[in-house]
C-alpha positions in Angstrom: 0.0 0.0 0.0 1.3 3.4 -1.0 2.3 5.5 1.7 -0.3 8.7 1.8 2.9 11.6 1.9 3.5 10.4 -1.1 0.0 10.7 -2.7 -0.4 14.3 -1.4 3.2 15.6 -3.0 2.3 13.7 -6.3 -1.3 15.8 -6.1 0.8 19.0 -5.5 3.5 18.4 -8.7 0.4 18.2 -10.4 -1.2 21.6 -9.4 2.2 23.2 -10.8 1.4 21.2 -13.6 -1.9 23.0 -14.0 0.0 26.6 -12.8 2.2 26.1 -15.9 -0.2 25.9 -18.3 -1.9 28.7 -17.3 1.0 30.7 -16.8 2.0 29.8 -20.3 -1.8 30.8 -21.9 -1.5 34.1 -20.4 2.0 34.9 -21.4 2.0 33.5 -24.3 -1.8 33.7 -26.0 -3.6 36.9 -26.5 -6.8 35.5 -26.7 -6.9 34.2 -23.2 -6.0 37.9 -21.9 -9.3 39.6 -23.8 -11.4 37.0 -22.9 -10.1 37.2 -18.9 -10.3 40.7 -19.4 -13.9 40.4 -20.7 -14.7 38.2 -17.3 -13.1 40.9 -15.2 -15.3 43.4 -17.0 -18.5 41.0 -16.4 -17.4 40.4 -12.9 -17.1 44.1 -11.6 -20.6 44.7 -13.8 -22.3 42.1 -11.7 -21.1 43.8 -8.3 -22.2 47.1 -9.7 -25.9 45.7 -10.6 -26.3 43.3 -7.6 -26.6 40.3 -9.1 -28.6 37.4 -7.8 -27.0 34.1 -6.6 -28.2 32.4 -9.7 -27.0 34.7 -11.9 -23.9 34.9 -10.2 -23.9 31.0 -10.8 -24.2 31.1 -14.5 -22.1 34.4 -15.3 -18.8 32.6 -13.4 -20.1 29.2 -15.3 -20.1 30.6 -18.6 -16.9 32.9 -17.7 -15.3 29.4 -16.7 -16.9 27.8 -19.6 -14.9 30.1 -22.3 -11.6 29.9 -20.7 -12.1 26.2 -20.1 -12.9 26.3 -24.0 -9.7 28.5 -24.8 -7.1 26.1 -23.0 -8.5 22.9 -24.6 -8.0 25.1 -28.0 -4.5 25.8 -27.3 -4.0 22.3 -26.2 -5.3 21.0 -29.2 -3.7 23.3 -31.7 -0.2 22.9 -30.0 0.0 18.7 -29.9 -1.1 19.3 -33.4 1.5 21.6 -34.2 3.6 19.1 -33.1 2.3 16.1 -34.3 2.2 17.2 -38.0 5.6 19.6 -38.6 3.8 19.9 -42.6 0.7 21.2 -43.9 -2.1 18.5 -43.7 -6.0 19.5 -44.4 -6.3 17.4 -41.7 -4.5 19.3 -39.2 -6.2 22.6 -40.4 -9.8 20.9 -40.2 -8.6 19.8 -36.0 -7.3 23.3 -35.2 -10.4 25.1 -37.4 -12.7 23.0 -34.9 -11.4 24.1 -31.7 -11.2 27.5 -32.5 -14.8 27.1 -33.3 -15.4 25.6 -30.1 -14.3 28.4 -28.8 -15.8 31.0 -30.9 -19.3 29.1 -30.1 -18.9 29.4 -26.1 -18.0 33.0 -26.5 -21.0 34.1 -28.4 -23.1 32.0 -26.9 -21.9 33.7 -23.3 -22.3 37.2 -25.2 -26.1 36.4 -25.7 -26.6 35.2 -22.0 -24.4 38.2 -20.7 -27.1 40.2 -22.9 -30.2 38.5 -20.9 -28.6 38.6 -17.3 -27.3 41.9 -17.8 -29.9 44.4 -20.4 -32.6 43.9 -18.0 -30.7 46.1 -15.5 -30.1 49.0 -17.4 -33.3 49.1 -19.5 
């Protein structure tokens, strides 16, 4: 039976693991910068309207749900990138799809930004 110290320092490699990642989106993707930005600005606008708990709930879900969306994009696009060093339709067909994947989530949390948020300021 593994011993549990070990368990709990293998669980902590991986959250620098995860930090890494991150860290390397922000520095390195600017698309992951506007659309944090874009959550900050949604964040501070639902503090300044009061928001309710369950809108609260599905503004941070549909924040999370676009930068969730962005990672597994630039994920995708890199392992392809390095997977396939030529030009394969292929390739271009994996790396169009996640960006659309990504480009879906964020209009589709455009149009519920517009419902949660219009009726406070109409």
């Amino acid at each position: 039976m593994a011993k549990p110290t070990f368990k709990i320092l293998s669980y902590i490699k991986s959250f620098s693991y995860a930090i890494d990642g991150l860290s390397y989106v922000i520095r390195n993707h600017a698309s992951f910068t506007v659309q944090s930005i874009a959550a900050l600005f949604a964040v501070s606008l639902g503090f300044i309207v009061k928001l309710e708990r369950l809108e609260w709930v599905i503004i941070l879900s549909v924040i999370f749900a676009v930068l969730v969306a962005e990672l597994l994009n630039t994920s995708i696009e890199t392992s392809l990138d390095y997977m396939a060093k030529e030009h394969h339709i292929d390739v271009k067909i994996g790396k169009d799809v996640a960006a659309g994947a990504v480009f879906l989530t964020s209009i589709g949390s455009v149009f519920i930004g517009l419902i949660i948020f219009l009726p406070y300021f109409l």
